[in-house]
N, CA, C and O of each residue as an XYZ file, in Angstrom:
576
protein
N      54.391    -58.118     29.839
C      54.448    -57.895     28.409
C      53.051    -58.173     27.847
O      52.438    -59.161     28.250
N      52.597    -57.475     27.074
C      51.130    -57.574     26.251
C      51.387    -58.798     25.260
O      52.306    -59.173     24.531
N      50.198    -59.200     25.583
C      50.035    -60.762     25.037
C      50.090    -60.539     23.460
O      50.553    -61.496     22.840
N      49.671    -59.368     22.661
C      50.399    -59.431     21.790
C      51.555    -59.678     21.086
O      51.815    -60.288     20.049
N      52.287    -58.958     22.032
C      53.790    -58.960     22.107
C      54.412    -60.530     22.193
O      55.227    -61.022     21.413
N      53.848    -61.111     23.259
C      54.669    -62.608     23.742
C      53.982    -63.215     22.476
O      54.617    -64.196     22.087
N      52.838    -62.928     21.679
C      52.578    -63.937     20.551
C      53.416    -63.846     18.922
O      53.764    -64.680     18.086
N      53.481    -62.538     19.034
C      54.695    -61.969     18.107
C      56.115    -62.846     18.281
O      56.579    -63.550     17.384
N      56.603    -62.702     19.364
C      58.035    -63.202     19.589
C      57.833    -64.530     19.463
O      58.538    -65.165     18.679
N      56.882    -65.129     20.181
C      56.825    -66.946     19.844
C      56.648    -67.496     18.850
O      56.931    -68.681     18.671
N      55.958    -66.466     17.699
C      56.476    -66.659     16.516
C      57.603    -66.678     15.755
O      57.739    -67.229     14.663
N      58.694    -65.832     16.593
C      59.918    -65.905     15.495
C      60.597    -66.588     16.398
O      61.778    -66.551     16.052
N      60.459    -67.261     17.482
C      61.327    -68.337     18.108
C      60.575    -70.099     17.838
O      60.074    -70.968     18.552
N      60.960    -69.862     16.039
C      60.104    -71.343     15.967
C      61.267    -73.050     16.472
O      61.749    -73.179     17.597
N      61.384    -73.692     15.775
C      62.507    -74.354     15.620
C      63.924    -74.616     15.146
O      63.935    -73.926     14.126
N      64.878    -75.055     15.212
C      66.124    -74.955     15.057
C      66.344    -75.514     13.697
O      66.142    -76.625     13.206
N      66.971    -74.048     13.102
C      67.314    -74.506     11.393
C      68.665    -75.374     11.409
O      69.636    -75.496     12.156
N      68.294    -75.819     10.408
C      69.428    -77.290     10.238
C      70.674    -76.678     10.006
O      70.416    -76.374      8.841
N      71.842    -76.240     10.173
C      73.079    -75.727      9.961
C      73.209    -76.774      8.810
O      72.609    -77.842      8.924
N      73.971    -76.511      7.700
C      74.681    -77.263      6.416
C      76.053    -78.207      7.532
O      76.196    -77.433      8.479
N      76.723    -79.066      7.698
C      77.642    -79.264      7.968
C      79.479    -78.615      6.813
O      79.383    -77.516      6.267
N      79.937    -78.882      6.754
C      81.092    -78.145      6.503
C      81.673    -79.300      5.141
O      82.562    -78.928      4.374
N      81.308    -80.080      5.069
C      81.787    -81.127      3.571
C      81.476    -80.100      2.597
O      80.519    -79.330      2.509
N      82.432    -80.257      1.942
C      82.369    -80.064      0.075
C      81.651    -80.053     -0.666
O      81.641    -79.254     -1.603
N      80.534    -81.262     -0.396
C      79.577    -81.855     -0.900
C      77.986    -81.191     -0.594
O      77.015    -81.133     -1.349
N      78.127    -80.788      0.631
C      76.738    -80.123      1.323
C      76.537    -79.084      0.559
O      77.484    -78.531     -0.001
N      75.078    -78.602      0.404
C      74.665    -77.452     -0.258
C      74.047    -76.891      0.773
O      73.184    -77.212      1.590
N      74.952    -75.634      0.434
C      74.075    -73.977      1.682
C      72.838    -74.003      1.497
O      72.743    -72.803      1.241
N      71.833    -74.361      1.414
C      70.519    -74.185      0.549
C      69.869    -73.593      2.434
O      70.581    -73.604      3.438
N      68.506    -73.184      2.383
C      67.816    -72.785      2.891
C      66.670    -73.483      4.033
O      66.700    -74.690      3.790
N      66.022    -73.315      4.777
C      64.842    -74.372      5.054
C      63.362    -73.144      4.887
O      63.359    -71.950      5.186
N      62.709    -73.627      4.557
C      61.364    -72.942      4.230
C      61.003    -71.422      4.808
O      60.083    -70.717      4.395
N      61.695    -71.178      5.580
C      61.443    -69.720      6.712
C      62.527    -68.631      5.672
O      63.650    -68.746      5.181
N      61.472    -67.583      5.691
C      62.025    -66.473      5.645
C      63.098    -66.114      6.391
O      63.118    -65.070      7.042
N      63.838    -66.758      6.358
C      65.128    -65.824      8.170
C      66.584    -66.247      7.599
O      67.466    -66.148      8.452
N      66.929    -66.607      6.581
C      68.100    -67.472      5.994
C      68.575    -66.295      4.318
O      67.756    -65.701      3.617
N      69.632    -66.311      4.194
C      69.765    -65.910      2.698
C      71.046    -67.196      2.273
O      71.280    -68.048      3.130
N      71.480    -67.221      1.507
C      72.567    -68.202      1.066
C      72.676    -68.239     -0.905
O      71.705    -68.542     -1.599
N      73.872    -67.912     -1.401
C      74.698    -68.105     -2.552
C      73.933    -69.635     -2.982
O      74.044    -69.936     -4.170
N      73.221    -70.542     -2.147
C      73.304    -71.751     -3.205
C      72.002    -72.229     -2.786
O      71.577    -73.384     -2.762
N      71.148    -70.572     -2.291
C      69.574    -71.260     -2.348
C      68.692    -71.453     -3.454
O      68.543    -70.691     -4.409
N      67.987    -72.801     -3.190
C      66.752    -72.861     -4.671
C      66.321    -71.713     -4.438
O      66.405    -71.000     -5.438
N      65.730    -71.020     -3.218
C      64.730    -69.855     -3.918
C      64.730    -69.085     -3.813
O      64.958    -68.515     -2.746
N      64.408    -68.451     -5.121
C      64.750    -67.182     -5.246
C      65.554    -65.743     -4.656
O      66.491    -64.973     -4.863
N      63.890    -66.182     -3.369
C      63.747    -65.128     -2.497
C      64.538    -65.246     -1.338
O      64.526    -64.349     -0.495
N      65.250    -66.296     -1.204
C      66.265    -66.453     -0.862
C      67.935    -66.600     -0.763
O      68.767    -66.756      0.131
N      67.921    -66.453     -2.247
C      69.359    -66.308     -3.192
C      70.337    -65.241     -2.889
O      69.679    -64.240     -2.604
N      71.811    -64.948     -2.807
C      72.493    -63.858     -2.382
C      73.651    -64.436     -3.613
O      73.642    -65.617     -3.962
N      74.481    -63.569     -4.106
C      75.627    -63.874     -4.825
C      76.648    -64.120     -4.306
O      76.909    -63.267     -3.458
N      77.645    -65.149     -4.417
C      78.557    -65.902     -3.760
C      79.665    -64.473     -3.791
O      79.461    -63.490     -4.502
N      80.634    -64.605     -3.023
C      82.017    -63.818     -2.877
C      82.755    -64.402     -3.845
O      82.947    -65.613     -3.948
N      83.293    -63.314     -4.763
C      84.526    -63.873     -5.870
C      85.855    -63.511     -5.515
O      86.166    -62.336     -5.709
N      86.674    -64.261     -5.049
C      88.101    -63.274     -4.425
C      88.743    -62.926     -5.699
O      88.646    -63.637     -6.700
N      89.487    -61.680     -5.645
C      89.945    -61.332     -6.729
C      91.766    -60.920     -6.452
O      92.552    -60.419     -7.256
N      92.030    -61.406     -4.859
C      93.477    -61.939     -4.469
C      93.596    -62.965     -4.434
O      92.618    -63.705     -4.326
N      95.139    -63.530     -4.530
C      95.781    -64.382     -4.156
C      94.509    -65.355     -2.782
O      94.112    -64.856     -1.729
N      94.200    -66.641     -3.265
C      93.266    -67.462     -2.346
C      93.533    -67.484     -1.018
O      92.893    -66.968     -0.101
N      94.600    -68.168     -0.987
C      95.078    -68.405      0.674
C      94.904    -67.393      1.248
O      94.133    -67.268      2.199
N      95.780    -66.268      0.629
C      95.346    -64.339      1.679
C      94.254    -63.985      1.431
O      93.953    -63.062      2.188
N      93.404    -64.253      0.695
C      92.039    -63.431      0.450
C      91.349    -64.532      1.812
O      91.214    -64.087      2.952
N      91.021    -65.782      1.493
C      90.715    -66.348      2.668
C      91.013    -66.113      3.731
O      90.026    -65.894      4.433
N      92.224    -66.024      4.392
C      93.356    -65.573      5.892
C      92.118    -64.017      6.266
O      91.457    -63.745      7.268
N      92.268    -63.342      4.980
C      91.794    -61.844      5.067
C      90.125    -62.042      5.701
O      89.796    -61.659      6.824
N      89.399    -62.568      4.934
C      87.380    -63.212      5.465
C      87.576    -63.001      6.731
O      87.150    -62.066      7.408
N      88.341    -64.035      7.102
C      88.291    -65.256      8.059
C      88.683    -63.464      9.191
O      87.642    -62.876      9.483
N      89.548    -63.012      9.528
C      89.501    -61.821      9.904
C      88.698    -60.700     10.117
O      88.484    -60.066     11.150
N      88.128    -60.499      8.532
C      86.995    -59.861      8.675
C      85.427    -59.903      9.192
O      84.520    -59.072      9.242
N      85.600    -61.585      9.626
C      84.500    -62.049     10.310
C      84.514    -62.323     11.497
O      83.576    -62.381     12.292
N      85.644    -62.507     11.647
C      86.446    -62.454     13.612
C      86.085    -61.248     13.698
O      86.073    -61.152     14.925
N      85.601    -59.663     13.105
C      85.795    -58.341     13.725
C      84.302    -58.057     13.349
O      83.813    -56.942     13.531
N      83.816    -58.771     12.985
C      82.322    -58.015     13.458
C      81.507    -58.397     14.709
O      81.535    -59.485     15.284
N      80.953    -57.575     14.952
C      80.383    -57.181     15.916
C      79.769    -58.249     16.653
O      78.954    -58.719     15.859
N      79.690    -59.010     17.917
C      78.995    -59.854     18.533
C      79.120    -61.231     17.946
O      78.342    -62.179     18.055
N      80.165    -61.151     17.353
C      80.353    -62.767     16.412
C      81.603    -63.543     17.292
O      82.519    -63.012     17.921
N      81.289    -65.053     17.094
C      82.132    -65.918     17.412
C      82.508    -66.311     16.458
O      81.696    -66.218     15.538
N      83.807    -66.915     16.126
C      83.875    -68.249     15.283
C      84.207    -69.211     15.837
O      85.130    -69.300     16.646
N      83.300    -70.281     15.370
C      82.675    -71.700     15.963
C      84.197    -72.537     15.140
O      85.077    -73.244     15.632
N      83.990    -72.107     13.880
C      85.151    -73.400     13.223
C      85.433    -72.759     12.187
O      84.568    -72.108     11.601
N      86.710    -72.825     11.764
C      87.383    -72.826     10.299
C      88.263    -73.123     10.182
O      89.180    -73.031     10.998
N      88.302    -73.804      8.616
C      89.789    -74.333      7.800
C      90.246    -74.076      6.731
O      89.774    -72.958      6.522
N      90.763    -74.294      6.005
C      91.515    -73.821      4.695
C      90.337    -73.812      4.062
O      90.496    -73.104      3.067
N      89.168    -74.244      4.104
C      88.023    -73.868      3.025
C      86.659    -73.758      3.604
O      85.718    -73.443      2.875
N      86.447    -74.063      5.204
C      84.912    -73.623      5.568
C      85.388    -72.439      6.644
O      86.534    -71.994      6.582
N      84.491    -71.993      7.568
C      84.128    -70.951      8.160
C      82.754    -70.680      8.761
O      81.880    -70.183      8.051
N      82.523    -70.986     10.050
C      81.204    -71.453     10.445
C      81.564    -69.838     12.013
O      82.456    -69.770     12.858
N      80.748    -69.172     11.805
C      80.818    -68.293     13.152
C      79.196    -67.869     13.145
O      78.431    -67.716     12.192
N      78.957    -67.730     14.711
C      78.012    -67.538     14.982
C      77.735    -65.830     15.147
O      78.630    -64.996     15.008
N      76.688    -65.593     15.386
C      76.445    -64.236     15.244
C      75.306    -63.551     16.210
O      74.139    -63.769     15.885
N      75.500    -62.901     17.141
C      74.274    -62.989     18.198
C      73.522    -61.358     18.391
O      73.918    -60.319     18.919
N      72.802    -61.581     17.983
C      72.072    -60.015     18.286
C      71.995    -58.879     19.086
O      71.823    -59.121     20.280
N      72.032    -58.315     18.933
C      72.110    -56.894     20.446
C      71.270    -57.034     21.310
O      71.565    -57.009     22.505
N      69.787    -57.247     20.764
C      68.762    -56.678     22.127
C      68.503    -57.938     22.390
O      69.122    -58.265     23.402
N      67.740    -58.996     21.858
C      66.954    -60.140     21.889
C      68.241    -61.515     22.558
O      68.065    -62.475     23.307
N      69.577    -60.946     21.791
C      70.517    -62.212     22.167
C      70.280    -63.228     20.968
O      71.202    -64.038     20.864
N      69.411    -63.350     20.180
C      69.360    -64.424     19.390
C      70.394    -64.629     18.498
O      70.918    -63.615     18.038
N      70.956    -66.094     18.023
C      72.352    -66.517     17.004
C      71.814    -66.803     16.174
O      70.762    -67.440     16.120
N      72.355    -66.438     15.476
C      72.508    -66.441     13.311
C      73.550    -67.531     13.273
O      74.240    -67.714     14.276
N      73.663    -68.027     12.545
C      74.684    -68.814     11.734
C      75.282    -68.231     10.328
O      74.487    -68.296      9.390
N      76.643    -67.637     10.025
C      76.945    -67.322      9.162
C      78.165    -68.589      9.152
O      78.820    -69.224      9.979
N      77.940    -68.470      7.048
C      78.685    -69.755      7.104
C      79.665    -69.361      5.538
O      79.249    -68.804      4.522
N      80.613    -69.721      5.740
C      81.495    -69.497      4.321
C      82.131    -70.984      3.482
O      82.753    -71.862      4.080
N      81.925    -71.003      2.512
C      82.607    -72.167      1.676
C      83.615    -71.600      0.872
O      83.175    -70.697      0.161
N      85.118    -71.879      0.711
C      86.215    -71.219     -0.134
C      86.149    -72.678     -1.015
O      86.314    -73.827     -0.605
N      85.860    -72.209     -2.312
C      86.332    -73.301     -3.973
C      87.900    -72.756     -3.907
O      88.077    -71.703     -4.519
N      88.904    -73.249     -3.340
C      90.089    -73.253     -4.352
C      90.555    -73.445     -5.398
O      91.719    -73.135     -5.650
N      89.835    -73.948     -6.169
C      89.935    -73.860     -7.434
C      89.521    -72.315     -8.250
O      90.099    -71.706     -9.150
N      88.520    -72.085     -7.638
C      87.976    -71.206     -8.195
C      88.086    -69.380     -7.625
O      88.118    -68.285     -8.187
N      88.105    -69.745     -6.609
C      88.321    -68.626     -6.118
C      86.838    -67.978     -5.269
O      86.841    -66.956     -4.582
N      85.979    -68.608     -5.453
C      84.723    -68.797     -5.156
C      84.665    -68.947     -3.366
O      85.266    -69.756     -2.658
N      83.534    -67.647     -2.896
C      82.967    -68.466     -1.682
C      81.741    -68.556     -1.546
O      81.150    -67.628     -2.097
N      80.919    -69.487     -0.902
C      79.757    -69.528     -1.149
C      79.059    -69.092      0.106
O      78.953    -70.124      0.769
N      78.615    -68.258      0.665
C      77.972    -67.836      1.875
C      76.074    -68.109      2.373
O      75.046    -68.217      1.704
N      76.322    -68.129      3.621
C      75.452    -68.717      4.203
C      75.030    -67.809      5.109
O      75.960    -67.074      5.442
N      73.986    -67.554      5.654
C      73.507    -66.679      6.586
C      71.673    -67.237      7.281
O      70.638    -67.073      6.636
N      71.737    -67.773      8.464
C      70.371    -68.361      8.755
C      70.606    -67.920     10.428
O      71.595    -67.956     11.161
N      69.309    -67.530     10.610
C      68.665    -67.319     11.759
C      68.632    -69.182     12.707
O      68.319    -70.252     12.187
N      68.862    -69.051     13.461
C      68.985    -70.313     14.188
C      67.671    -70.473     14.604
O      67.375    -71.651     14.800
N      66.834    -69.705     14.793
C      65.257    -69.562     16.082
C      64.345    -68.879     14.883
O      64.848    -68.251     13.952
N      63.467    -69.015     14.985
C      62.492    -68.456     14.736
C      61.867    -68.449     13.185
O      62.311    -69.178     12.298
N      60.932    -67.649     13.030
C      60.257    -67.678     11.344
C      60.930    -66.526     10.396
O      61.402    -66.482      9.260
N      60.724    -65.640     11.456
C      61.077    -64.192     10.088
C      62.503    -63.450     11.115
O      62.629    -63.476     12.340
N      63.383    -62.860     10.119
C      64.736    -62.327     10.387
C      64.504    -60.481     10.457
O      65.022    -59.619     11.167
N      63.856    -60.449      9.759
C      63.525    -59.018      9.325
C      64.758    -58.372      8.077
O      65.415    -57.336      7.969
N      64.624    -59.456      7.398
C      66.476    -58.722      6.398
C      67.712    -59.034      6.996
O      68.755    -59.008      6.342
N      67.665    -59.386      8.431
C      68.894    -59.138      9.364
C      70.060    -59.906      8.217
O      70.962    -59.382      7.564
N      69.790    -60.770      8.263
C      70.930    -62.054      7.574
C      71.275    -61.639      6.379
O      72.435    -61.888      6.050
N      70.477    -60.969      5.486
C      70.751    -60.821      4.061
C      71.293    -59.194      4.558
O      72.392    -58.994      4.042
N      70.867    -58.073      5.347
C      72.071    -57.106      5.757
C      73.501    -57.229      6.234
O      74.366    -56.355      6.273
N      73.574    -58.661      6.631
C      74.741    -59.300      7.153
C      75.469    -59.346      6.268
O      76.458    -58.617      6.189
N      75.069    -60.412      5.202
C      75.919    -60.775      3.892
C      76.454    -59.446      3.594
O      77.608    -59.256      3.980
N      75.777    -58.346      2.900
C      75.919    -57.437      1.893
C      76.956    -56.864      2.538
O      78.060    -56.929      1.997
N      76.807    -56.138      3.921
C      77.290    -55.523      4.909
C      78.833    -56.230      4.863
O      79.820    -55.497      4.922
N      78.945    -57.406      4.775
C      80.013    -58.056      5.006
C      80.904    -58.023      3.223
O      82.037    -58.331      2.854
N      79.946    -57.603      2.672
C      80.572    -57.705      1.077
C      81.192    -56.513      0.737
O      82.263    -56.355      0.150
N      80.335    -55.609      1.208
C      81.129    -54.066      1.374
C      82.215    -53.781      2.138
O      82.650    -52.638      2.002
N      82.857    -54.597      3.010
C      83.884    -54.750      3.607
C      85.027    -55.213      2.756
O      86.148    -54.717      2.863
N      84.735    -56.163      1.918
C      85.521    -57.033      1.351
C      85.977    -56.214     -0.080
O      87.166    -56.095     -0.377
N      85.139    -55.798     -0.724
C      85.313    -55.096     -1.305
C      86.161    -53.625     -1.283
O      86.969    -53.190     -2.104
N      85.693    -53.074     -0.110
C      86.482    -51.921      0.220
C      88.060    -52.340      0.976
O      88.906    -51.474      1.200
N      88.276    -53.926      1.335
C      89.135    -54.214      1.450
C      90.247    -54.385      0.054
O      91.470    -54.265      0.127
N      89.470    -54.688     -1.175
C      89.990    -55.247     -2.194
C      90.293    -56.674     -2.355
O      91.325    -57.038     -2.919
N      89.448    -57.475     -1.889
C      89.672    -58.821     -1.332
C      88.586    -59.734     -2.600
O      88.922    -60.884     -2.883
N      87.338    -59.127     -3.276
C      86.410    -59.447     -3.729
C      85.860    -58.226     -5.147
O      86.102    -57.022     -5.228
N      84.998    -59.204     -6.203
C      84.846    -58.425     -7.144
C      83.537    -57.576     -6.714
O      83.105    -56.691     -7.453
C-alpha cells in the first residue's frame, strides 16, 4: 500500500470515542472529532434533531428497536424500555459506529447518537445513518 495511503487511514484510526453509558442522566454529546452526530451535541456542527414518536410509546419504541435490528451490518449490543445501544460495522474497512437511542417516556422523545468508534473523520457516514434511519421511521409512520 502507498505510504500515502497507510498515512491517510492512520489518521482516521485515532482513539476510542467514549460511548455515553445508558443512564437518564448522561448526555449524547460528542468528543472533539468530526466522526459523531448526536440530538444533544454542544456543537453545532455536530447537532442532528432528536426522533419525535408520533405513536403510541411502547409500539413506536418495540417498532426503532426493529428497525435497527434490520439494518444492514448492525448488532444490538443492549436495549430496554428506554436505551438502545447497537453497533454498526462497515462494509469495506470493517470499522464500528456506535449508534445509540434514548426513549423520554414522558415525552415521546428520542434522543440519538451516532459516533465512529476509531478514528478522526467519518466522511458523513454517521449523520447518513441518522437521517437514513429517520426516513424509515417516518415512512413507517412511527415519527414526525
Amino acid at each position: 500500500m502507498p505510504l500515502a495511503a497507510l498515512t491517510f487511514f492512520n489518521g482516521c484510526a485515532g482513539a476510542d470515542n467514549n460511548v455515553p453509558h445508558s443512564g437518564n442522566n448522561v448526555r449524547f454529546d460528542c468528543p472533539h472529532r468530526p466522526n459523531c452526530v448526536s440530538s444533544e451535541a454542544r456543537n453545532a456542527a455536530r447537532a442532528i434533531a432528536p426522533f419525535q414518536l408520533k405513536t403510541d410509546i411502547s409500539a413506536g419504541w418495540k417498532a426503532i428497536k426493529t428497525l435497527v435490528d434490520g439494518l444492514p451490518r448492525t448488532a444490538i449490543l443492549q436495549a430496554s424500555e428506554v436505551y438502545l445501544h447497537a453497533a454498526c460495522r462497515s462494509r469495506v474497512f470493517r470499522f464500528v459506529d456506535d449508534l445509540q437511542l434514548r426513549l423520554n417516556p414522558q415525552t415521546g422523545e428520542v434522543a440519538v447518537r451516532s459516533a465512529s468508534r476509531t478514528g478522526y473523520w467519518d466522511f458523513g457516514v454517521n449523520r447518513r445513518r441518522v437521517e437514513s434511519l429517520r426516513r424509515s421511521l417516518i415512512e413507517n409512520d412511527l415519527i414526525r
